[in-house]
VEXDREN-2710 file (C-alpha; in Angstrom, 1 decimal):
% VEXDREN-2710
k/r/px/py/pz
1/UNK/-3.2/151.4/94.8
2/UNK/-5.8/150.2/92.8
3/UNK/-9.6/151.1/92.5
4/UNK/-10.8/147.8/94.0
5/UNK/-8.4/147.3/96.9
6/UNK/-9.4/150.9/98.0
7/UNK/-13.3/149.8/97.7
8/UNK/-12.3/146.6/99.6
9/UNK/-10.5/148.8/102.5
10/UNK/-12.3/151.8/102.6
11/UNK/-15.7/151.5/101.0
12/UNK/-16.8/148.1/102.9
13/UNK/-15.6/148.5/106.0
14/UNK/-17.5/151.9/106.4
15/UNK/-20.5/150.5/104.7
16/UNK/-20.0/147.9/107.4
17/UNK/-20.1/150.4/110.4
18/UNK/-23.2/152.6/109.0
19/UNK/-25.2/149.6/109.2
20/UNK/-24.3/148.5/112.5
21/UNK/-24.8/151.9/113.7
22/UNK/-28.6/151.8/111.9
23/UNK/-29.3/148.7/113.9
24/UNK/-27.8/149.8/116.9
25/UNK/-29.9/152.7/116.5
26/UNK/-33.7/151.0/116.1
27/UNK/-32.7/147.8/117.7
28/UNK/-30.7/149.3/121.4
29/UNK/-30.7/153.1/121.3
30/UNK/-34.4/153.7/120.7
31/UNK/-35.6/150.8/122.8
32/UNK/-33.6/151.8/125.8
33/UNK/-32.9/155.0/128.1
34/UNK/-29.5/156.0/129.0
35/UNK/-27.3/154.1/131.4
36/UNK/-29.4/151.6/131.4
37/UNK/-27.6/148.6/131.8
38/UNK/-29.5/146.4/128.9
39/UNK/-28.2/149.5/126.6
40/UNK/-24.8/149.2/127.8
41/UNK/-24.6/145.1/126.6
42/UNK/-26.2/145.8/123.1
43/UNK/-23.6/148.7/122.8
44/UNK/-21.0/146.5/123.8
45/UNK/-22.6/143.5/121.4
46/UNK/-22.6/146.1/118.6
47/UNK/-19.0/147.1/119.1
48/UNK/-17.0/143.2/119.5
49/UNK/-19.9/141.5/116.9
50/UNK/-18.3/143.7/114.1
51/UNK/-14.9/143.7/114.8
52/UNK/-14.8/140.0/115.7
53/UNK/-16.3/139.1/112.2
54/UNK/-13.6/141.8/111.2
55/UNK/-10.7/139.6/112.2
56/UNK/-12.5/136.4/111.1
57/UNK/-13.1/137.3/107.8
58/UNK/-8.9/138.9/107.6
59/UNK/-7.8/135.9/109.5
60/UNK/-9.4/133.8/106.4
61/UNK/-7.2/134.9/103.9
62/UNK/-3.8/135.7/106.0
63/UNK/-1.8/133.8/107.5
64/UNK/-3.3/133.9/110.7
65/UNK/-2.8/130.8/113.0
66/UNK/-5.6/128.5/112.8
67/UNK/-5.4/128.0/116.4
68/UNK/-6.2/132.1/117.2
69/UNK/-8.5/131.6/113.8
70/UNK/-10.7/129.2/115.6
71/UNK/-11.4/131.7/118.8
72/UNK/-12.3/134.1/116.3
73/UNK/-14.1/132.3/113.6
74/UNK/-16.9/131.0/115.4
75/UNK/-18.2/134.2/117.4
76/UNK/-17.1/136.7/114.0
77/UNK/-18.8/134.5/111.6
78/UNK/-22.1/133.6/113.3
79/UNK/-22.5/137.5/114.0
80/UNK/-22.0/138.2/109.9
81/UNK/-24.9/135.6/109.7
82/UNK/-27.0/137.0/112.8
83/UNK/-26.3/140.6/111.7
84/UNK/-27.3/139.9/107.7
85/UNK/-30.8/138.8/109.0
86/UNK/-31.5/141.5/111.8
87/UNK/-30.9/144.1/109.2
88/UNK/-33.5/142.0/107.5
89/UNK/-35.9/141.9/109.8
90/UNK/-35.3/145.7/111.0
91/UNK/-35.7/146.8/107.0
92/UNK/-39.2/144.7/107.2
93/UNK/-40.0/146.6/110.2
94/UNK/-39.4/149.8/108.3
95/UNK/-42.2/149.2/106.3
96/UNK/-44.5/148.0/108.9
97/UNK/-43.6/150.4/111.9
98/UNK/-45.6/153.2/110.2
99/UNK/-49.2/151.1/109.8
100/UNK/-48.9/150.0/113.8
101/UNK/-48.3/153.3/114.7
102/UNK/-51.1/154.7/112.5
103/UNK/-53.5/151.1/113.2
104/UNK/-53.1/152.0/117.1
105/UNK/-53.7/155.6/117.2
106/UNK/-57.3/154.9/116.0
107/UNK/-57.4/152.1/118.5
108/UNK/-56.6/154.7/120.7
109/UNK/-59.1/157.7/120.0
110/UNK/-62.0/155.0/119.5
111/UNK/-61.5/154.6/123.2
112/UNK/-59.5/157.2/124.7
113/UNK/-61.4/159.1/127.3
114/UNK/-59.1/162.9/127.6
115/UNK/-58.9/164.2/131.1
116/UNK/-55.5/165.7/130.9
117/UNK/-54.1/167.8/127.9
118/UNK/-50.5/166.5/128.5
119/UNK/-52.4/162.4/128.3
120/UNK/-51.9/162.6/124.3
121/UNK/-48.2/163.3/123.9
122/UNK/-47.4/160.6/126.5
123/UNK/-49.7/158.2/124.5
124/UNK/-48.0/158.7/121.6
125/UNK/-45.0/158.4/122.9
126/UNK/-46.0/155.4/124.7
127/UNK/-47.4/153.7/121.4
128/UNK/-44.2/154.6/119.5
129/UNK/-42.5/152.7/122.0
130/UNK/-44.1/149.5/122.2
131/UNK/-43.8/149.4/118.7
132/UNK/-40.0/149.8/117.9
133/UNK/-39.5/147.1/121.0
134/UNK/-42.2/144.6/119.4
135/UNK/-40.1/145.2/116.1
136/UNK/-37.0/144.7/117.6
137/UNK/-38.2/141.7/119.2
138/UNK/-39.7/140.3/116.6
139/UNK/-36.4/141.1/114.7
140/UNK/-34.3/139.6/117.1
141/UNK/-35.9/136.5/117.2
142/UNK/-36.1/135.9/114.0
143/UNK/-32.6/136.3/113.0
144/UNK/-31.1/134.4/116.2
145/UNK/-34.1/131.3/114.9
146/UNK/-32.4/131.5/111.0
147/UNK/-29.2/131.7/112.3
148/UNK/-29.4/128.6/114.6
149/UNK/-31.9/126.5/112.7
150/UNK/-28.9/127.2/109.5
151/UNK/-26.2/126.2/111.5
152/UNK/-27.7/122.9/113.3
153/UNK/-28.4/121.9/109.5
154/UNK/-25.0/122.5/108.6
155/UNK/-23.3/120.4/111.6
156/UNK/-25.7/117.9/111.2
157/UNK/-24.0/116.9/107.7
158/UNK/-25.3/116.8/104.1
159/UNK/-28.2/115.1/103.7
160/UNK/-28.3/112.6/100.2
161/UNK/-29.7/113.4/97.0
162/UNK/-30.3/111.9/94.2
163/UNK/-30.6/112.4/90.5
164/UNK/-30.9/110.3/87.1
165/UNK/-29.3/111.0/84.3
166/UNK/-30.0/109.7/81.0
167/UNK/-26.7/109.5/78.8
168/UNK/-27.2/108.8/75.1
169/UNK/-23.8/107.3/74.8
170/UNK/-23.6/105.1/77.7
171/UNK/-23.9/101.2/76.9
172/UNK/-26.7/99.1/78.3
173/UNK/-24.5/97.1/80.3
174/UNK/-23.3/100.2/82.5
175/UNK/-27.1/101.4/83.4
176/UNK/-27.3/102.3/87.0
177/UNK/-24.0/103.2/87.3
178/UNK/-24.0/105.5/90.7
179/UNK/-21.7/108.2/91.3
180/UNK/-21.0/110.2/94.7
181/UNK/-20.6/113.7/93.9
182/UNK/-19.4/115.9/96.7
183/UNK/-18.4/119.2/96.9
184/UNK/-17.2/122.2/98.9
185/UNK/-17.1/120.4/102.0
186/UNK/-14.4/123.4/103.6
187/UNK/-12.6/121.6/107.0
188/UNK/-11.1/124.4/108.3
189/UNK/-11.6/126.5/111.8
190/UNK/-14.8/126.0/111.8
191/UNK/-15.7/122.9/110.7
192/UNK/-13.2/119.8/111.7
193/UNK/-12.4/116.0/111.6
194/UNK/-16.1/115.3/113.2
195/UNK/-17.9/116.9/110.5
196/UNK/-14.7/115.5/107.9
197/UNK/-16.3/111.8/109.1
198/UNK/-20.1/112.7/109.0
199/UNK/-19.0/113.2/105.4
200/UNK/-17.2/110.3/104.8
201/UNK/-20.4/108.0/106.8
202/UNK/-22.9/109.6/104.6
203/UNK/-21.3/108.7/101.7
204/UNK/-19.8/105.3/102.4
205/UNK/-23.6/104.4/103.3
206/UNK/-24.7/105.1/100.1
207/UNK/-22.0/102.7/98.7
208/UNK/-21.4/104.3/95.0
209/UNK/-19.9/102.7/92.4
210/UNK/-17.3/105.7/92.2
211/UNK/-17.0/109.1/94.3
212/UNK/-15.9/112.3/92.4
213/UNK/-15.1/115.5/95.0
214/UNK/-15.1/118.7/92.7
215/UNK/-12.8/121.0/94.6
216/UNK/-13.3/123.2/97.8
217/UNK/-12.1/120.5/100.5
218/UNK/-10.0/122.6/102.6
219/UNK/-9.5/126.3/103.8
220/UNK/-6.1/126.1/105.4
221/UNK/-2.5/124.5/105.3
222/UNK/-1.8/120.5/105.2
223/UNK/0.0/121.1/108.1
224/UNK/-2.6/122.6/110.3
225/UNK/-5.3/120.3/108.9
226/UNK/-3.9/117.0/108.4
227/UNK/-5.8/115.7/111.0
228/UNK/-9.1/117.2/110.2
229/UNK/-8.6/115.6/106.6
230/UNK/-7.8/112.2/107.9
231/UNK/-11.9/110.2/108.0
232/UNK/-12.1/111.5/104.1
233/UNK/-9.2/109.1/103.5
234/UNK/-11.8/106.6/104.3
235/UNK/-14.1/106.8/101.7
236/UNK/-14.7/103.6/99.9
237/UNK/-16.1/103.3/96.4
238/UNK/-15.7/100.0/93.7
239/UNK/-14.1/102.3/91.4
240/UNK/-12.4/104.6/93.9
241/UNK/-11.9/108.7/94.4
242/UNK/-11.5/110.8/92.0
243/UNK/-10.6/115.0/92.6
244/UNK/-10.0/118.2/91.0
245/UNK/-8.9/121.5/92.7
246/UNK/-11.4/124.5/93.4
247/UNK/-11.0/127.8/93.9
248/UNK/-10.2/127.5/98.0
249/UNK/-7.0/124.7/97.1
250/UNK/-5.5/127.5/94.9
251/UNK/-5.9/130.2/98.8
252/UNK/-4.6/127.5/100.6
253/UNK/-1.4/126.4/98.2
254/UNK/-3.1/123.6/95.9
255/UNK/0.4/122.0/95.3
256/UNK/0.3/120.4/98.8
257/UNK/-3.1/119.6/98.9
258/UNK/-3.0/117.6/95.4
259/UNK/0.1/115.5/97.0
260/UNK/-1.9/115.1/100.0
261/UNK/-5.4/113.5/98.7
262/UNK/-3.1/111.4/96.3
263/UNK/-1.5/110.0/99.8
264/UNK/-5.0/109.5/101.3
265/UNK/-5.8/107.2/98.3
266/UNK/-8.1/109.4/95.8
267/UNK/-7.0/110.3/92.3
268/UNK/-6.1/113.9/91.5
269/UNK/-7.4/114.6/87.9
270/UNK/-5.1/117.6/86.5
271/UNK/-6.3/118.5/83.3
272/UNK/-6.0/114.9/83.0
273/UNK/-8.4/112.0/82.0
274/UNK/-9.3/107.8/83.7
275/UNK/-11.0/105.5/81.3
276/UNK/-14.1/104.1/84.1
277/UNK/-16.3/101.5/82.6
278/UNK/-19.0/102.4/79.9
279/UNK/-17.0/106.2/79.8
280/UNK/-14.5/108.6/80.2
281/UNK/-14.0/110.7/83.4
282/UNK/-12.2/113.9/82.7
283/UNK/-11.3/116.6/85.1
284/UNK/-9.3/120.5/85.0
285/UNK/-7.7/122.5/87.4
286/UNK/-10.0/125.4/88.3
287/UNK/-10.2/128.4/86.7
288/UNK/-8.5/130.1/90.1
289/UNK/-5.1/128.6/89.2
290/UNK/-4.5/130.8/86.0
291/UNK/-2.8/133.3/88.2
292/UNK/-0.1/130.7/88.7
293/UNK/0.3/129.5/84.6
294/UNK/-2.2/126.3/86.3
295/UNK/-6.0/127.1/85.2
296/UNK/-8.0/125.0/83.3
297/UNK/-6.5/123.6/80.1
298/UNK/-10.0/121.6/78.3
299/UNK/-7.8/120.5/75.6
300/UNK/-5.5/118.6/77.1
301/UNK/-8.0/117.2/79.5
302/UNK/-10.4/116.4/76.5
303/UNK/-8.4/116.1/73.4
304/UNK/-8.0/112.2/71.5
305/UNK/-10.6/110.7/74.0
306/UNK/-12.4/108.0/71.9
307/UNK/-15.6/109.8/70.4
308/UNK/-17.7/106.7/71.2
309/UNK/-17.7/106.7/74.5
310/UNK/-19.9/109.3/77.0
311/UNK/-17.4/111.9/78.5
312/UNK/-17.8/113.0/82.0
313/UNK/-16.1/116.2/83.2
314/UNK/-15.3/117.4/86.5
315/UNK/-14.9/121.3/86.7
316/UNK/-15.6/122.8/90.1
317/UNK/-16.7/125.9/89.1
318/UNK/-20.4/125.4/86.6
319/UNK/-19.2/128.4/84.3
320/UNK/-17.0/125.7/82.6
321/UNK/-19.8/124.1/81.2
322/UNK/-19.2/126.9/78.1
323/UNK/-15.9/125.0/77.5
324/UNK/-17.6/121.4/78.2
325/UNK/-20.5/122.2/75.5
326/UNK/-17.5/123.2/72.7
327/UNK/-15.7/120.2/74.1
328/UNK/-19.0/117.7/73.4
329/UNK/-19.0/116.8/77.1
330/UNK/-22.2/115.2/78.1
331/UNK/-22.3/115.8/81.6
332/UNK/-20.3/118.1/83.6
333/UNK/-20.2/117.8/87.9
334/UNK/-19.5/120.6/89.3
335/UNK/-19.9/122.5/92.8
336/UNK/-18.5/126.1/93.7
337/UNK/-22.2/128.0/94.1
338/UNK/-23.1/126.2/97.8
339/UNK/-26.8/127.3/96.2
340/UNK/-26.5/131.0/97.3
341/UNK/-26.1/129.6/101.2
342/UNK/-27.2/132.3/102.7
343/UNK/-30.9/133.6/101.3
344/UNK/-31.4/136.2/99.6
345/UNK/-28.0/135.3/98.7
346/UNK/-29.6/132.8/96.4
347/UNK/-30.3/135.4/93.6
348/UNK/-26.8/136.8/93.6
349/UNK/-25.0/133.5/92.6
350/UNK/-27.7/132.6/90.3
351/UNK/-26.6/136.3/88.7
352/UNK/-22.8/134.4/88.4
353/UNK/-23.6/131.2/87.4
354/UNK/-25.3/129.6/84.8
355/UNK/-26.8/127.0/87.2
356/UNK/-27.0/127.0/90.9
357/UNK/-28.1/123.6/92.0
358/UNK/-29.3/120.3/90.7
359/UNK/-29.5/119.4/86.6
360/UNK/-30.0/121.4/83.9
361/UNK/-29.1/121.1/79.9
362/UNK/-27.1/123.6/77.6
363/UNK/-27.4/122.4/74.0
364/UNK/-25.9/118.4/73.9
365/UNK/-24.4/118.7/77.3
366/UNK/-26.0/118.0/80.5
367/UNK/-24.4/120.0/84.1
368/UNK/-25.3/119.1/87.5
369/UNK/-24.6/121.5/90.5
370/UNK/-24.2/120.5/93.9
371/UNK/-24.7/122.7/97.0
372/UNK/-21.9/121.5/98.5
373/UNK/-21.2/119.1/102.1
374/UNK/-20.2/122.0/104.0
375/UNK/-20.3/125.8/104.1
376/UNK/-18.0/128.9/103.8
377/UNK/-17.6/131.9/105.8
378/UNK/-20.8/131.8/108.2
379/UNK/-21.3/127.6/109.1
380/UNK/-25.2/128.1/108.4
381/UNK/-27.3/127.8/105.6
382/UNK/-30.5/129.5/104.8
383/UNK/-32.5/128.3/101.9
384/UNK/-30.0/126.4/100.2
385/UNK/-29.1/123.1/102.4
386/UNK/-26.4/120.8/102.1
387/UNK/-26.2/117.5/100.2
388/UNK/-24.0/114.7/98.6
389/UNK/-25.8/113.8/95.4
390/UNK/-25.7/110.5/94.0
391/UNK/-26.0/110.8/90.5
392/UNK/-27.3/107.5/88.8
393/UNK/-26.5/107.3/84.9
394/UNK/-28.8/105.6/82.7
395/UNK/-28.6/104.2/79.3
396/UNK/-30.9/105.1/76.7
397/UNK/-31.1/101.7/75.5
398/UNK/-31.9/100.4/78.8
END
């Protein structure tokens, strides 16, 4: 056995359980006295939240049934999301537990009157008290607010952005050209066919020119989703749907899902290339598919496209743009990042990726990042919301 799948089954789980038992500690066991029956629930909530998150997160990559993956998925995950931001809140608390206690003991001898020597201990004790319960209140709402603002943002579907995008190479006659660019939309046991055609509306009201989805549909089997799948087949577009595989096709067996979106109409793009009007629209395999001799292969995606024409390259994953700046690519779409999701998770995917969300330039090549339709793991977002982005390319000699 390896060093990482020892940190990955001993290391994180226990990590796991000391932090539960911290917050169990400040948030239940300080706050209440023995027996008590409101220390009995938040023992019990600090026993099933874990391990149901436990099985959710196992259940995501085995082969779990999706129908026993749903009971657990929902509960599991919204306590990983719950959990990440009382432990938040508590570690705030940390900091200002001390100044209450010390802010109300002057209170206190400013207008304590002392008849009885035992009055002070109880005082203190008293003070102490209300303090850890207004933290843990104040904790507790907070998280259960994040948690539930997140997740009605999330089931409420991507909201539409949109972004201009000056191509040197494209002709005056294809100015304005708008493109749908979707990403990481995830149907699986937590998100279904009614958030599948929330998708499909919100884009289809937009009515693009072309739609491109850059990877991440699905977390799960064709046969256990077909049906979630079935509103995307619906999308509509002048110059139709175009797709490349992401990371979460390769966990789920990409073979069937590339035969699958090429029977509900959209266009895989293998390492492959479509001439569109006014440019080429190239797309690669992520880079999750080297493990099975089926990664990313620029070259042949790239390779003898007519030099005069502005490229366009679909790569879910932004750390391709490295390959799409040797390449000449002059924009790249991409997805993957979700924009951190889950705050302060933000800063950790901005440490992986050259760019997060939205447009940025490396050297002649332009890459746009979107957050994504959906979400993965916990169905919430904090500080990174969802969107479909139309991006609107302009010509330089328009």
């Amino acid at each position: 056995m390896t060093l990482v799948p020892v940190l990955a089954v001993v290391v994180v789980p226990a990590v796991f359980g000391a932090l539960h038992w911290y917050l169990y500690r400040r948030l239940i066991r300080q706050n209440t006295s023995r027996g008590a029956r409101a220390r009995r629930a938040g023992a019990a909530l600090f026993v099933v939240g874990p391990l149901l998150a436990g099985t959710a997160v196992v259940g995501g990559f085995s082969s779990m049934p999706m129908a026993v993956e749903r009971v657990v998925a929902w509960p599991g995950y919204l306590w990983l999301a719950v959990f990440l931001y009382l432990l938040l809140g508590v570690l705030a608390g940390e900091v200002v537990r001390p100044l209450l206690n010390l802010w109300l003991t002057h209170r206190h001898r400013a207008s304590a009157v002392v008849v009885d020597p035992a009055t002070p201990a109880a005082d203190l004790l008293s003070r102490r008290l209300f303090v850890s319960r207004a933290i843990a209140g104040v904790a507790a709402t907070a998280a259960v607010g994040v948690v539930g603002h997140g997740t009605h943002g999330v089931l409420n579907g991507p909201s539409v952005k949109r972004s201009v995008v000056p191509l040197a190479k494209l002709s005056r006659a294809h100015h304005g050209f708008r493109i749908a660019v979707v990403s990481d939309i995830h149907l699986g046991p937590l998100l279904g066919r009614r958030f599948a055609q929330r998708v499909t509306d919100t884009i289809n009201g937009t009515q693009p020119d072309l739609i491109v989805v850059v990877g991440d549909v699905v977390d799960g089997d064709v046969d256990e989703l077909s049906d979630a799948v079935e509103p995307l087949a619906r999308l509509r577009a002048r110059h139709g749907t175009y797709f490349v595989t992401g990371n979460h096709e390769y966990i789920s067996g990409a073979d069937q899902w590339v035969e699958k979106v090429r029977e509900m109409g959209w266009r895989p793009l293998e390492n492959a290339r479509a001439e569109l009007p006014g440019f080429t629209l190239a797309g690669v395999n992520d880079f999750e598919g080297v493990a099975t001799g089926r990664g990313p292969d620029f070259t042949k995606a790239l390779g003898d496209r007519d030099p005069a024409l502005a490229t366009l390259l679909l790569a879910h994953q932004p750390t391709a743009v490295h390959e799409a700046v040797r390449h000449g690519v002059d924009l790249q779409l991409s997805g993957h990042t979700h924009g951190g999701q889950l705050w302060p998770f933000t800063y950790v995917a901005e440490a992986a990726n050259p760019t997060v969300a939205g447009l940025e330039r490396y050297g002649d090549t332009q890459l746009y990042v979107s957050r994504g339709a959906g979400a993965w793991g916990p169905p919430t977002r904090v500080g990174a919301p969802s969107d479909v982005t139309i991006v609107e390319l302009a010509s330089r000699q328009a």
